[in-house]
N, C-alpha and C positions, 0 to 999 in steps of 0.2 A: 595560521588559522587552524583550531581546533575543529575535527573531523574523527567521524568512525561511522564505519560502514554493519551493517548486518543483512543478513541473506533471509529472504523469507521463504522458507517454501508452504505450499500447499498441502493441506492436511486431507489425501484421498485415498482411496482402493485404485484408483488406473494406474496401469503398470508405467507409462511416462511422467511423471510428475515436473512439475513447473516451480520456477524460483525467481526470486524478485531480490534484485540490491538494491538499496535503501542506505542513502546518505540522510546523519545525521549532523548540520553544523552548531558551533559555538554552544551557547546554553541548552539546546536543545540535545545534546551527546547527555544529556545527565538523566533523562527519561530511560534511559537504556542501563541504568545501574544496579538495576536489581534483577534484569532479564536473562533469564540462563538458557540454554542450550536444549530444546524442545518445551518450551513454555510455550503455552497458547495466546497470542496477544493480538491484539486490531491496530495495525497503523496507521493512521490517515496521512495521505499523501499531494506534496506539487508535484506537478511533470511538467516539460517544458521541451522543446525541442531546438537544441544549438547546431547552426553551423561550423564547423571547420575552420578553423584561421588558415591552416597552414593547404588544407585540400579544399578550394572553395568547391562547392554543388555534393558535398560530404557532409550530414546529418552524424549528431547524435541526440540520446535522451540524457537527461537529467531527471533524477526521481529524489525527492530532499522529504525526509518526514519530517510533520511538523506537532504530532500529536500521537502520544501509545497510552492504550491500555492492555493490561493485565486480563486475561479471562478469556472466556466465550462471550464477547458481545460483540459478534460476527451476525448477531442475526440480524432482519432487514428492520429497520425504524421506520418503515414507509409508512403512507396511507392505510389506517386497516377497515379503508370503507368495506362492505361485502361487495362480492360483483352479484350483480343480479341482472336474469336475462330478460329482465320488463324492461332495463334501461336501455336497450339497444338503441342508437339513434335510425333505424331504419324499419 
């Protein structure tokens, strides 16, 4: 089974910063062939929470990407209704 792993960390000023590993399997290892070593990218991700064979009532994660881009398109795609305080439901 072809696998490769990569680290993401967090692009902040706080002095503890945070990291995410990110399994990549089979056809999807080839998204990651042009990504170098502090590129800025977005990956979209599964998560999935396995039990233990060998320790049963022992959890782990599984984090598998399945989708990257290149760039800052980190920003939010949400809803861009305005908020407005006439809508209040009360």
């Amino acid at each position: 089974m072809e696998k490769q792993t990569i680290v993401l960390e967090e692009e902040t000023d706080r002095e503890f910063k945070g990291g995410l590993a990110v399994d990549f399997f089979k056809e999807k290892t080839e998204l990651l062939s042009n990504v170098k070593v502090g590129d800025l990218i977005t990956v979209y991700i599964n998560t999935r929470v396995n039990e233990s064979k060998t320790q049963p009532g022992r959890y782990f994660n599984s984090i598998t990407g399945w989708r990257m881009e290149q760039g800052a398109g980190s920003e939010s795609k949400g809803s861009s209704k305005k908020e407005n305080d006439d809508d209040l439901p009360f």
